[in-house]
LOTIFI-943965 format. One line per field, with one value per residue (C-alpha): x, y, z; chain; residue in one letter; residue number from 0. Coordinates in pm, whole numbers. Each point is the difference from the previous one (the first is absolute). Last residue first. Layout:
// residues N
c1 [X/...]
c2 [Y/...]
c3 [Z/...]
chain [A/...]
res [a/...]
n [NUM/...]
//
This chain:
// residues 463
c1 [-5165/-305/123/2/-296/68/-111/-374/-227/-332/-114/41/-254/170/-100/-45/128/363/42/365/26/-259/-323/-151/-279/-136/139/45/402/-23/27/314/152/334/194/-225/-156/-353/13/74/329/-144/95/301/12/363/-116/-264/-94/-26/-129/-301/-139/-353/47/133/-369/-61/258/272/245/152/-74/-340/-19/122/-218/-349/-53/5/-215/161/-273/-148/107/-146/256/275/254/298/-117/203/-46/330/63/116/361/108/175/365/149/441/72/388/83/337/86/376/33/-113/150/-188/103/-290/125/355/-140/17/323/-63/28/-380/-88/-285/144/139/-287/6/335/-56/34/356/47/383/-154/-204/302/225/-260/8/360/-17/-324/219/-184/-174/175/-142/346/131/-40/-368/-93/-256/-135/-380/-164/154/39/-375/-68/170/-157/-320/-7/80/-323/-227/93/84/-325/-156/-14/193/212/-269/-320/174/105/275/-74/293/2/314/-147/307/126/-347/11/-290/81/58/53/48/-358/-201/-341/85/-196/-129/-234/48/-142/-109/-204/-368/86/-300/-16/-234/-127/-42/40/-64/-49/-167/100/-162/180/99/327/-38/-412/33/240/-214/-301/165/200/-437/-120/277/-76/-328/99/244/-280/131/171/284/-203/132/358/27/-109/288/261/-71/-82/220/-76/161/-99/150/-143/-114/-22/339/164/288/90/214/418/9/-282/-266/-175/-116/-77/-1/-258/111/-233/-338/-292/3/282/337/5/339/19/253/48/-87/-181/-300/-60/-207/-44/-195/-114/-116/-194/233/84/-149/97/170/-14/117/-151/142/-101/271/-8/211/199/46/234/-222/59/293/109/-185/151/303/-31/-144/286/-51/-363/-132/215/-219/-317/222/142/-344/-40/339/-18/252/334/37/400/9/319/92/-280/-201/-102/-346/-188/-324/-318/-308/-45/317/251/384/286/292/270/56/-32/-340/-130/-350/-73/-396/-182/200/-193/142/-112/388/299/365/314/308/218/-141/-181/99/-60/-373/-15/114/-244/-290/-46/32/221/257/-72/-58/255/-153/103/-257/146/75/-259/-245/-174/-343/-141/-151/131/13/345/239/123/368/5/361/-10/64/106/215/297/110/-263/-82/390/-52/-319/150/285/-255/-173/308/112/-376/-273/-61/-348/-213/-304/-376/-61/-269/-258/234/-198/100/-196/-236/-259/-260/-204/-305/-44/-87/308/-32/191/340/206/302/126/300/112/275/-249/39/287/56/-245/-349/-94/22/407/257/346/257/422/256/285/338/71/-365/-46]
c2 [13040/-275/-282/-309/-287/-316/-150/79/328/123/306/153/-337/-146/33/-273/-66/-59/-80/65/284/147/208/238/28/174/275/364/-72/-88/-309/-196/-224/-129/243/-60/234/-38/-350/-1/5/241/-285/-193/-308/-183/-242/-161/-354/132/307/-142/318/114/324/31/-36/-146/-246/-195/-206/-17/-399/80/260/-173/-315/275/-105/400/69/296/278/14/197/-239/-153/72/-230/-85/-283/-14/-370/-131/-380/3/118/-273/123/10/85/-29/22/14/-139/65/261/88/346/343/217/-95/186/189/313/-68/-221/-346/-192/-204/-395/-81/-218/-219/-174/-177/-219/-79/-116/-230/74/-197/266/34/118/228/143/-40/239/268/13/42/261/246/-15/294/200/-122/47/-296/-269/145/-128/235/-193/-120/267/150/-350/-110/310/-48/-362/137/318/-215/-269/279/121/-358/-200/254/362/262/12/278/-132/-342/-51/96/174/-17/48/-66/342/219/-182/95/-139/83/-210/86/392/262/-46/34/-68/-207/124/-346/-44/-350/-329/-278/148/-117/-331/-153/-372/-226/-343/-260/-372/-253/296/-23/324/69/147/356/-14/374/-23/-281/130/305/-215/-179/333/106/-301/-25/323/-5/-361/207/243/411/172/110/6/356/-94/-308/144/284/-237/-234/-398/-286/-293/-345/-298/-383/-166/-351/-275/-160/148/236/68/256/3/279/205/-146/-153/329/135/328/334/335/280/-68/244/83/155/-107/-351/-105/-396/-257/-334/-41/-265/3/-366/-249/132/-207/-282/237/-240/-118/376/-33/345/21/339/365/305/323/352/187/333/337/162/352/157/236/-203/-71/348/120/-362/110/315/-125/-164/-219/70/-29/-284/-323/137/149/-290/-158/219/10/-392/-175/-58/164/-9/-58/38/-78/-306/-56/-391/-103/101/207/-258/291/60/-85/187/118/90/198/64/-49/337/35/14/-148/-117/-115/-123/-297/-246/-355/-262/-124/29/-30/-33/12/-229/-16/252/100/-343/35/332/-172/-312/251/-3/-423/-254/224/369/139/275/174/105/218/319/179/287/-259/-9/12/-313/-4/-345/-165/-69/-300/46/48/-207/-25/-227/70/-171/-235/131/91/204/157/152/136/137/157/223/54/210/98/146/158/-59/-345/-154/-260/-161/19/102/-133/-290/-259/-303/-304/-364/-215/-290/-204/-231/-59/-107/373/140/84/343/125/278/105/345/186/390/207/224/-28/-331/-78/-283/15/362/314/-100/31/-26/-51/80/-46/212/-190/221/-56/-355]
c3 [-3735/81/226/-92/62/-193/322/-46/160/-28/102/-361/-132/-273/-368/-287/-350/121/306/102/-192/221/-105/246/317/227/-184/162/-83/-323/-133/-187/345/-75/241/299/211/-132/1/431/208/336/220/-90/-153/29/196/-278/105/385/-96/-160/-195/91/91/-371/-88/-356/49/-202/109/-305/-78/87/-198/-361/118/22/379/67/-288/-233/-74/-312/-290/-241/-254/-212/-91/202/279/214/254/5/-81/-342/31/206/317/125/309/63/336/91/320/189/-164/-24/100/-176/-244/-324/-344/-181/-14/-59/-304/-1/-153/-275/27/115/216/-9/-281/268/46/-331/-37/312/407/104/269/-138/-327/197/188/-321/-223/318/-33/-342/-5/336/255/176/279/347/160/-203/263/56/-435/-155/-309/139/-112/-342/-114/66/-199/-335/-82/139/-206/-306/57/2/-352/-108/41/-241/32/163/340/175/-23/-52/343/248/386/261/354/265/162/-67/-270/-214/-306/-290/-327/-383/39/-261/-176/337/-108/-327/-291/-230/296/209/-152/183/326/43/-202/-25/-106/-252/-58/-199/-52/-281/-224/-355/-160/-347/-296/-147/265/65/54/200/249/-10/90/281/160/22/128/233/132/96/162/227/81/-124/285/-243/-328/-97/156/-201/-327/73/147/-335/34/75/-205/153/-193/-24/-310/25/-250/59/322/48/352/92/-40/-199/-116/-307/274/114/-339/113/-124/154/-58/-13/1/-361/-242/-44/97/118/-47/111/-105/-355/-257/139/164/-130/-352/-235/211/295/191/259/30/374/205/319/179/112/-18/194/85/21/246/-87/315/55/275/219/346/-70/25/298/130/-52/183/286/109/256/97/-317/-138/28/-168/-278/-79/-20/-255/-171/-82/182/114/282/156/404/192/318/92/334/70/72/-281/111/-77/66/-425/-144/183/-62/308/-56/257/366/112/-223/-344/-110/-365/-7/-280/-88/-178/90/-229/-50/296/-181/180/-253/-72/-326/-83/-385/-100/104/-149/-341/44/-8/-337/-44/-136/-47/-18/-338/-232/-232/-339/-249/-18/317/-112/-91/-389/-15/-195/-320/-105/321/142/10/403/41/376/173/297/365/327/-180/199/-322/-69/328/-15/-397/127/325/-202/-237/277/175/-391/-93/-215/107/-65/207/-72/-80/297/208/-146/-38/10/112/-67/151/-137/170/-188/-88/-339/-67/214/338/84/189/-4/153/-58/-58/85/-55/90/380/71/325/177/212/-124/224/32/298/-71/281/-41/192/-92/-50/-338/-106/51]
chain [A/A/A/A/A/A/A/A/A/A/A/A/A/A/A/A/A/A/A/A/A/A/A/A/A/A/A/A/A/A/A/A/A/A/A/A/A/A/A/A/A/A/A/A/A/A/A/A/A/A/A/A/A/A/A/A/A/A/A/A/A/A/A/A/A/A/A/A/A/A/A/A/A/A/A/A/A/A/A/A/A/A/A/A/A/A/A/A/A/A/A/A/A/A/A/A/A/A/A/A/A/A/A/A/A/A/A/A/A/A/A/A/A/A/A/A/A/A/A/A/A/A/A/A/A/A/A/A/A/A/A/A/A/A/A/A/A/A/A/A/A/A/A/A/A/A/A/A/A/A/A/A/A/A/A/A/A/A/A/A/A/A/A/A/A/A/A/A/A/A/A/A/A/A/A/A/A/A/A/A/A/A/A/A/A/A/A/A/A/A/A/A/A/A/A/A/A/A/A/A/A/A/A/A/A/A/A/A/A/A/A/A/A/A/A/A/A/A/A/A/A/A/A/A/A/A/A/A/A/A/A/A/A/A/A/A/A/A/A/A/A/A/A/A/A/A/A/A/A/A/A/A/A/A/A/A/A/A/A/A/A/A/A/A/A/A/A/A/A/A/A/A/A/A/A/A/A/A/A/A/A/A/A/A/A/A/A/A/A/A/A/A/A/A/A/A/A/A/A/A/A/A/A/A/A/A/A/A/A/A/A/A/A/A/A/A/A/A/A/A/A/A/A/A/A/A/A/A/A/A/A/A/A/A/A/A/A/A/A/A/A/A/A/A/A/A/A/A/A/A/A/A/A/A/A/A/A/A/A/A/A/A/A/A/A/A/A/A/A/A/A/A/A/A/A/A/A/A/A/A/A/A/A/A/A/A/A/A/A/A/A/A/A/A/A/A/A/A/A/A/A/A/A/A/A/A/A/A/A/A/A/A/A/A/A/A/A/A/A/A/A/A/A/A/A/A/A/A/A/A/A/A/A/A/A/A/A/A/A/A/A/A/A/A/A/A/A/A/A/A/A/A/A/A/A/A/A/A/A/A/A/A/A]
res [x/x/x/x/x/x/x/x/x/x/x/x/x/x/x/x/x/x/x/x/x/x/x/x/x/x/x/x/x/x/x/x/x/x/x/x/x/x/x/x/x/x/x/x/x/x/x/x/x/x/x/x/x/x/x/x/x/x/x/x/x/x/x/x/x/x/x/x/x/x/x/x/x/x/x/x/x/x/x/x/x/x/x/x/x/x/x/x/x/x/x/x/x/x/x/x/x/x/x/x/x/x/x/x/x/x/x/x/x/x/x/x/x/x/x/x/x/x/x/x/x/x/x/x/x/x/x/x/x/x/x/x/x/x/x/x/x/x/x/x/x/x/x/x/x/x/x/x/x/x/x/x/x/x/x/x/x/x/x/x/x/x/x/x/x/x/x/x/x/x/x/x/x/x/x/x/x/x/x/x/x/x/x/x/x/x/x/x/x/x/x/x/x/x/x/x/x/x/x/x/x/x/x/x/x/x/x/x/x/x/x/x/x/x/x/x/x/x/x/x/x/x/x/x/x/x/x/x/x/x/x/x/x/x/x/x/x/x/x/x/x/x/x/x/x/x/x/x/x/x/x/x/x/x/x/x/x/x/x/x/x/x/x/x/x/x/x/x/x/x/x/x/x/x/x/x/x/x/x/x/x/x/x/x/x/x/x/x/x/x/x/x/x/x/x/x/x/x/x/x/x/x/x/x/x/x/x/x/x/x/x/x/x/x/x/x/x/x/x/x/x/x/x/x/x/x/x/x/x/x/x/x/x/x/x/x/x/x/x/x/x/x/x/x/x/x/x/x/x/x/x/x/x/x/x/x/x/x/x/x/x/x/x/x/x/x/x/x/x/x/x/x/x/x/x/x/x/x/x/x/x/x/x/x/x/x/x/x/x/x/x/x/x/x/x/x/x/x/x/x/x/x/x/x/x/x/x/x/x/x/x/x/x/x/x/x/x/x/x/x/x/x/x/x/x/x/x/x/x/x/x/x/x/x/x/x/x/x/x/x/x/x/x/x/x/x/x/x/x/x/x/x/x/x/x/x/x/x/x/x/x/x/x]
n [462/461/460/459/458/457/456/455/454/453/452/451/450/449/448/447/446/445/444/443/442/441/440/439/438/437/436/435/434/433/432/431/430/429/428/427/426/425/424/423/422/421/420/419/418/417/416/415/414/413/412/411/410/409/408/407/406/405/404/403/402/401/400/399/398/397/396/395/394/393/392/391/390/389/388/387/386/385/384/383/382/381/380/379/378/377/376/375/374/373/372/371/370/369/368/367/366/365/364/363/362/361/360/359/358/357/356/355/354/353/352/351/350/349/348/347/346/345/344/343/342/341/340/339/338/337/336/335/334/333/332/331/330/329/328/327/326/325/324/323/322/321/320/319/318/317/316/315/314/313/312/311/310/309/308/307/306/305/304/303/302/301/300/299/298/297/296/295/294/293/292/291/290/289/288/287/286/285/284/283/282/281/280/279/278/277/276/275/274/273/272/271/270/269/268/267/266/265/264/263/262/261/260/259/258/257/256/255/254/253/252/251/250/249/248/247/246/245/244/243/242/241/240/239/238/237/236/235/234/233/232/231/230/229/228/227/226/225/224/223/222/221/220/219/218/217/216/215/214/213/212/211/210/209/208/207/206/205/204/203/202/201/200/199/198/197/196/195/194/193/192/191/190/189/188/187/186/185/184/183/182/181/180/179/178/177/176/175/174/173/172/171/170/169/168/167/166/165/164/163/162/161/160/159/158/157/156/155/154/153/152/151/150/149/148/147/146/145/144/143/142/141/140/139/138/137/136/135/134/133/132/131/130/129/128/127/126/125/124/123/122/121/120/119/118/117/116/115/114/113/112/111/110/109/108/107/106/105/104/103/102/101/100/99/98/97/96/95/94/93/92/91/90/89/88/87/86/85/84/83/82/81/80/79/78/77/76/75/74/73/72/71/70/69/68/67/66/65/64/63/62/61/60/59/58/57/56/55/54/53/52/51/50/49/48/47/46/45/44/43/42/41/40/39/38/37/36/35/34/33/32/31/30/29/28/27/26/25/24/23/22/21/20/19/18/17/16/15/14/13/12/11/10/9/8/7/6/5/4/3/2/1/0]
//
């Protein structure tokens, strides 16, 4: 895979996927029995706006890996900037990522938190498990935040960057509702609504999509609501918010809701800003280091803008070839070596068929191990509205994962190597107080201050 690179994925979540996200759920009926059915309560779908990116739909589809959806719309409804035609994964969301790794190595439920550099290469951590073997290159995946936490003492100026790069939150409804009792109109007569005005924003007919389940006296929801409602009810109980997407769903329809099953999801990071951080650049490489950075805070929007950098990046890491005095390959010879590999069409869709730019082009050997981390977007701990200034808890799940302390005399050196005494808040790059502070705001924690003796592994040093 990869031009003859080995390859290992490691993922927060138990399987590959993020937002393009599907779930399984399951209730007791009123005679008793149990039902199940998918719900796609990610993305919506996929779009391609550009050549690779159409390139890749037109392969997916006729490996059966995709299917066209042109959703009947809602009278009212907001118009989308790709029109309305999406493509959906086959039989699933995540289906697509799986396809993408095989022949890979792939480790699920493992939340790195720790990226370590030494003679022998990279090595990640998840809490005090340190993956055995050491990898060449690494490429972050992720949302910017916990990029951030995972850059600071490799290059510091990334994760200054990343650090800052806005992200909007989704909260999500998603159930089955009984329309037994609708005699007059069962189901509403379109599959895709874009509300206007009101807390929701994107309205599916889940079994409307293809391939999904279509039952006889149930409709399939998925209602995503608005970044901005979202972000103002952020921290707001689950069933809070249920009641609330429930009466707006309610309100739009103009009839009751009888669910059969119900619940909601909180997508801390599903939208990034409309203003990319770094317009000019689509993904962070570093050949120096082997270490690469792609993801939608700086591809774009939608399952495409983060899934472009990583078609393009895996092909500016892993194309230096030591038989050809580490110059990279040229895109038909490097089409024939994965052809020759026997990986499939979408597999080599990882590649792209431009040349990179000068600046951009990889001059080191072979790896031996290419790491490749992702995480699903909803398991972070920011929380973006405002809130108390109060001072960040060290077992708060965000600090934890950083290392954080209060007292940089308290840092575990033997988890952290790379601290060095006299590395504290107040010395590093991301931290916004002044310098008599005891304490100041941090990117990284957004709503609360750290202490200026404290000290995390996002730490990089103030210019």
């Amino acid at each position: 895979m990869l031009a003859g690179n080995s390859v290992h994925m490691f993922d927060k979540s138990r399987g590959p996927g993020g937002r393009p996200a599907t779930r399984r759920v399951e209730w007791v009926d009123r005679l008793g029995q149990t039902c199940t059915t998918r719900l796609d309560h990610g993305a919506v779908g996929i779009t391609a706006r550009t050549a690779p990116s159409q390139a890749f739909v037109d392969e997916a589809l006729g490996a059966g890996g995709l299917a066209q959806w042109t959703p009947a719309l809602a009278a009212g409804s907001l118009s989308s900037e790709d029109g309305e035609r999406f493509y959906v994964p086959l039989p699933d969301m995540p289906s697509l990522c799986r396809r993408q790794l095989v022949g890979a190595a792939a480790t699920g439920s493992f939340a790195v938190d720790g990226l370590h550099k030494d003679s022998l290469g990279w090595q990640v951590q998840a809490g005090r498990e340190r993956h055995p073997e050491p990898f060449d290159a690494v490429v972050l995946a992720l949302p910017q935040v916990q990029a951030a936490a995972l850059l600071g003492q490799h290059r510091s100026d990334w994760a200054q960057h990343a650090s800052i790069a806005p992200m909007q939150p989704c909260w999500t409804l998603m159930g089955v509702a009984d329309t037994s009792k609708d005699a007059l109109e069962p189901t509403p007569g379109w599959d895709l609504a874009r509300p206007p005005t009101g807390p929701l924003d994107w309205v599916p007919r889940n079994d409307a999509r293809p391939g999904r389940a279509r039952v006889s006296g149930q409709a399939h929801w998925v209602v995503h609501a608005r970044s901005g409602w979202s972000r103002r009810h952020l921290e707001q109980p689950a069933a809070w918010v249920q009641q609330q997407l429930h009466a707006a769903l309610v309100d739009f329809l103009g009839r009751p809701v009888d669910w059969h099953h119900c619940a909601v999801h909180r997508w801390r990071f599903a939208l990034p800003h409309s203003q990319k951080i770094a317009a000019a650049e689509s993904f962070w490489w570093d050949a120096a280091q082997g270490l690469g950075v792609c993801g939608d805070f700086l591809g774009g929007s939608g399952v495409e803008g983060p899934g472009c950098p990583r078609n393009r990046c895996p092909r500016r890491c892993c194309c230096a070839d030591p038989a050809r005095g580490n110059r990279p390959l040229h895109p038909p010879l490097m089409k024939r070596r994965f052809e020759r590999s026997g990986t499939s069409p979408l597999d080599r869709h990882f590649i792209s068929s431009r040349h990179p730019p000068k600046e951009f082009q990889m001059n080191l050997p072979l790896p031996r191990r290419v790491f490749l981390m992702t995480l699903a977007a909803a398991g972070a701990a920011l929380a973006t509205h405002s809130q108390a200034q109060t001072l960040v808890d060290a077992k708060d799940p965000q600090a934890a994962a950083l290392g954080y302390v209060a007292d940089a005399k308290r840092v575990d050196v033997k988890k952290y190597p790379k601290f060095v005494a006299g590395q504290n808040c107040a010395s590093c790059a991301l931290y916004q107080g002044k310098a008599a502070d005891k304490a100041g705001g941090c990117p990284l924690f957004a709503g609360k201050q750290v202490a200026s003796a404290g000290w995390c592994s996002a730490w990089a040093k103030k210019a």
